[in-house]
N, C-alpha and C positions, 0 to 999 in steps of 0.2 A: 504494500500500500504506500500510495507517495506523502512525501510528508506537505502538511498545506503549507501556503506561501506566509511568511511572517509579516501582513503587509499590517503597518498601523493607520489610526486614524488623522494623522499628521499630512501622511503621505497623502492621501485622500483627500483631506482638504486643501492640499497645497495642489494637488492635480487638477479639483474642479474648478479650485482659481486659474488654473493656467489655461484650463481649456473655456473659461468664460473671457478672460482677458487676450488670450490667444498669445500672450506675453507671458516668458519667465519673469522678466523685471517687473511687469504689473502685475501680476499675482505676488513679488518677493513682497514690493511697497504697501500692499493691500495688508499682510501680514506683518511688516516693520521687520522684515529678516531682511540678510543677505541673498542676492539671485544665486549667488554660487547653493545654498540651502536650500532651496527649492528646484533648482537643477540636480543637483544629487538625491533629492527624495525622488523624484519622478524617472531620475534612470534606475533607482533601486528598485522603485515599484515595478518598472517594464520588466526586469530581469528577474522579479521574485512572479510575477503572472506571465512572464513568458512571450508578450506579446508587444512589437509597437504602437504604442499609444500617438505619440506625435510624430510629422514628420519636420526636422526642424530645418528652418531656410536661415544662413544667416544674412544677421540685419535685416531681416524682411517678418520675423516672428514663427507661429508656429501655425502648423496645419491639424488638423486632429485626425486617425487613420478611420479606416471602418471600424475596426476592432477598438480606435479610443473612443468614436461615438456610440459603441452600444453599450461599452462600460462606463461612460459620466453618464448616461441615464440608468443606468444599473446601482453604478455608486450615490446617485441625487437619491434613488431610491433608498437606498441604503441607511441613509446618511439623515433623511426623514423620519423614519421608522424609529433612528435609535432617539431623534430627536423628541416623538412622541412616545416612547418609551422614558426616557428621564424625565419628563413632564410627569407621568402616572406615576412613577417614583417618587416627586417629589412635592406630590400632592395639588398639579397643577392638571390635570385632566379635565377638571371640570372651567377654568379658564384658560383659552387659549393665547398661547405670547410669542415672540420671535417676530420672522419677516416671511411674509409672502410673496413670491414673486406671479405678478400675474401683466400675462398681454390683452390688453386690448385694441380692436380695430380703430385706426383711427377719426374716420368721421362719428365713432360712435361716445370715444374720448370728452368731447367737452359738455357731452347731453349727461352722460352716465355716471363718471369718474368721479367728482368732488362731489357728487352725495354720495354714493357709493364709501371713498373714503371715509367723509364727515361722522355717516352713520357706524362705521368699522371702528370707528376711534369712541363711540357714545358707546356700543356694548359688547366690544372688545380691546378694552382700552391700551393691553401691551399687548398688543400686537400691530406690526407696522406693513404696510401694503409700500410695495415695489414696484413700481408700471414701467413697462414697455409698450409704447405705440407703434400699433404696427399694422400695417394690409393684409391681405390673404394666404399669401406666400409667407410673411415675415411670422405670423401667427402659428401656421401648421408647422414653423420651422421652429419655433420658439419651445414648441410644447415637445417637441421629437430631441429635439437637443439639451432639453431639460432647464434654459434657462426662463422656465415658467413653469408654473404648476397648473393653473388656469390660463384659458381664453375666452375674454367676453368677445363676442363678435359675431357677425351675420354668416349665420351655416354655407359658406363657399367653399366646397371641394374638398372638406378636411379630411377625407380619407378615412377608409375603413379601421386604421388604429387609432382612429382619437374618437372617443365617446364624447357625446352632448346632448343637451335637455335646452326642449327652448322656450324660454322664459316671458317671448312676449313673440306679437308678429308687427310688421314695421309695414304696413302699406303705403306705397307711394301716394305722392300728390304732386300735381302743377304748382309751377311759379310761374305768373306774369309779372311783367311790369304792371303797377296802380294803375295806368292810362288805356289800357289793352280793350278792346270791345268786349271780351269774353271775363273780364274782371270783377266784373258784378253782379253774376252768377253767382248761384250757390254750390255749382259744382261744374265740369266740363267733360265732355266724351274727347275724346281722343283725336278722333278722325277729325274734329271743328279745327287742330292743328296742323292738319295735313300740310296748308301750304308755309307754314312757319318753320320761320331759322330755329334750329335747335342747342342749345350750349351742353356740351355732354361733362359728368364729371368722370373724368378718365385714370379710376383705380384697377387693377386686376379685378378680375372678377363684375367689379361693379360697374362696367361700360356693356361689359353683356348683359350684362343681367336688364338694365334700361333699356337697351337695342333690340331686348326681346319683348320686355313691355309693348315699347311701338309696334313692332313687328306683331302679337297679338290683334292690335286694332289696324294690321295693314297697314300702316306708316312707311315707308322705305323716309327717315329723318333728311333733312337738308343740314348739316353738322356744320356750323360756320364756326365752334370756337368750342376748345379741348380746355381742359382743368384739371389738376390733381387737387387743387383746393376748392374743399366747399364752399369757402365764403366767396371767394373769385365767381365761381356757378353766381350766386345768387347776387352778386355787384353785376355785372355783367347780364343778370336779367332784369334788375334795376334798370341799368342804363337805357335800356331799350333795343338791346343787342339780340334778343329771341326770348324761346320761352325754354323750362327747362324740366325735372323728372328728380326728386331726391326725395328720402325716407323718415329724414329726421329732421323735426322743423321746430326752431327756437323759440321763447317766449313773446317774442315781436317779432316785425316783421322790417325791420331796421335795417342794412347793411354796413358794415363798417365806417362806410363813408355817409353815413346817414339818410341815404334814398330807401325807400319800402320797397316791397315785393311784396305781391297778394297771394297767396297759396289757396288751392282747391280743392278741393277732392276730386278723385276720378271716377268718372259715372260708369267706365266699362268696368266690366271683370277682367280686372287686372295680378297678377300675383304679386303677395306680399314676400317680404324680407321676412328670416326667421332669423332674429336675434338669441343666442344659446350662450350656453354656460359650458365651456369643453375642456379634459382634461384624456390626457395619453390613459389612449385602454390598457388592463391588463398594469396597470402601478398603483397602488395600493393609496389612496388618497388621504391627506395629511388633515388630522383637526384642524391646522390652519386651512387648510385648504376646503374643508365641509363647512365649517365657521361663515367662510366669505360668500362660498357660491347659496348658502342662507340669504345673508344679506343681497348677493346679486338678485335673485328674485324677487326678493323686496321690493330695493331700488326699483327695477326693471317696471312691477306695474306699477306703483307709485309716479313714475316718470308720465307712460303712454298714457296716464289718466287724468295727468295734468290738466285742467283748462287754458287753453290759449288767451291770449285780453286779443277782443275784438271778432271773436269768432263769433257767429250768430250762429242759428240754426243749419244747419247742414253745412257749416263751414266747420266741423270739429277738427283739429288734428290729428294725424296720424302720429 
């Protein structure tokens, strides 16, 4: 029988700094050691498991192999577990403390996030929330690579290994500019846009997901003007630059540069956005981490059941 690897928890933590930092020297500094001490734990660790973890470029940092990425989410796992383990040791099970690391989408970020927080700090008071903002791509990457435990974010393509629960649905509505004929309606069909400029907001995922919207009501769009930012979208339908198609809509109807946009609803059957709570299948989830995705629910329909100021009758937001 082989004898097991003598590996400590030193090593471990100084590896999953190095493979979040993707730096020896930024994991040493995170630590307050010497890099040379974290470069020797992390060649002991390869040599006592047998396998390469990094591949390392000099001056340029490090790469992490196949085999070092299934072992930092092996070892997050790891490393959780003992973490919820000395908590029930020390009589902390019934309150949860530490740091969570959680991503969320980013247009979903400025609706969600600070009650989300606010409320994690009123009845979980030591415990501290970690955000990464992130797309669709950066999300399923986040949670695969272990530097998150949770993903709030709109169910896009996350693949058969990450579990989710969806906490609310996000249906689209129109933005006009205030001045539009179609503005005074209490709601608008689709096709009434047919012949109108369109401003798309151009994230993965979220530029199909729109394009199919139209395509639903038969639109082939007339696309005068791309965005990765929301508020750009909605200035830009201010100005009188076209109309546009987005899922989360503010407590006014303002723009940064203080012109309005009117929002509507959509008269077709159109499909909603499923906003979700996700976390990598098959890893065993953290009190922090059952703690928050509590509270994410919360937030979640608290949020979508907001009243908007100025919405009348069949102008509710989505």
């Amino acid at each position: 029988m082989s004898k097991r690897p003598e590996v400590t928890l030193v090593q471990l933590h100084y590896f999953v700094a190095a493979a979040e930092r993707l730096s020896m020297t930024a994991a040493a500094q995170d630590f307050f050691v010497a890099q040379s001490a974290v470069s020797a734990a992390i060649g002991q660790l390869e040599q006592q498991v047998g396998v390469q973890l990094f591949i390392r470029q000099r001056s340029k940092g490090l790469i992490l192999t196949a085999a070092g990425l299934q072992f930092l989410g092996d070892v997050r796992a790891l490393l959780l577990t003992l973490d919820g383990a000395l908590d029930a040791a020390r009589g902390f099970d019934n309150q949860v403390r530490g740091t969570l690391r959680i991503a969320c989408f980013v247009t979903l970020a400025p609706f969600m996030l600070p009650r989300l927080i606010a409320r994690c700090r009123a009845v979980h008071p030591y415990l501290d929330i970690a955000v990464e903002e992130v797309d669709a791509e950066g999300g399923r990457e986040a949670l695969r690579t272990g530097r998150a435990e949770l993903l709030l974010g709109y169910d896009f393509a996350l693949g058969e290994d990450v579990a989710r629960e969806t906490v609310v649905q996000a249906p689209p509505h129109v933005i006009l500019p205030p001045d539009h004929p179609l503005a005074g309606g209490e709601q608008v069909f689709l096709r009434e846009l047919a012949k109108e400029r369109f401003i798309l907001l151009d994230l993965p995922y979220s530029r199909d997901y729109f394009l199919r919207v139209l395509s639903s009501a038969g639109l082939e769009p007339d696309i005068r003007h791309r965005s990765v930012s929301y508020e750009t979208v909605r200035s830009l339908v201010a100005h009188g630059h076209g109309f546009s198609l987005l899922n989360q809509r503010p407590a006014h109807d303002l723009t940064y540069d203080g012109y309005p946009v009117t929002a509507l609803p959509i008269a077709d059957d159109v499909p909603s956005l499923a906003v979700v709570v996700a976390s990598l299948r098959g890893v065993r989830q953290s009190a922090r981490a059952r703690a928050v995705a509590t509270v994410i629910r919360e937030v979640a329909l608290r949020t979508a059941s907001m009243p908007r100021p100025g919405a009348g009758p069949g102008r509710s937001a989505p």
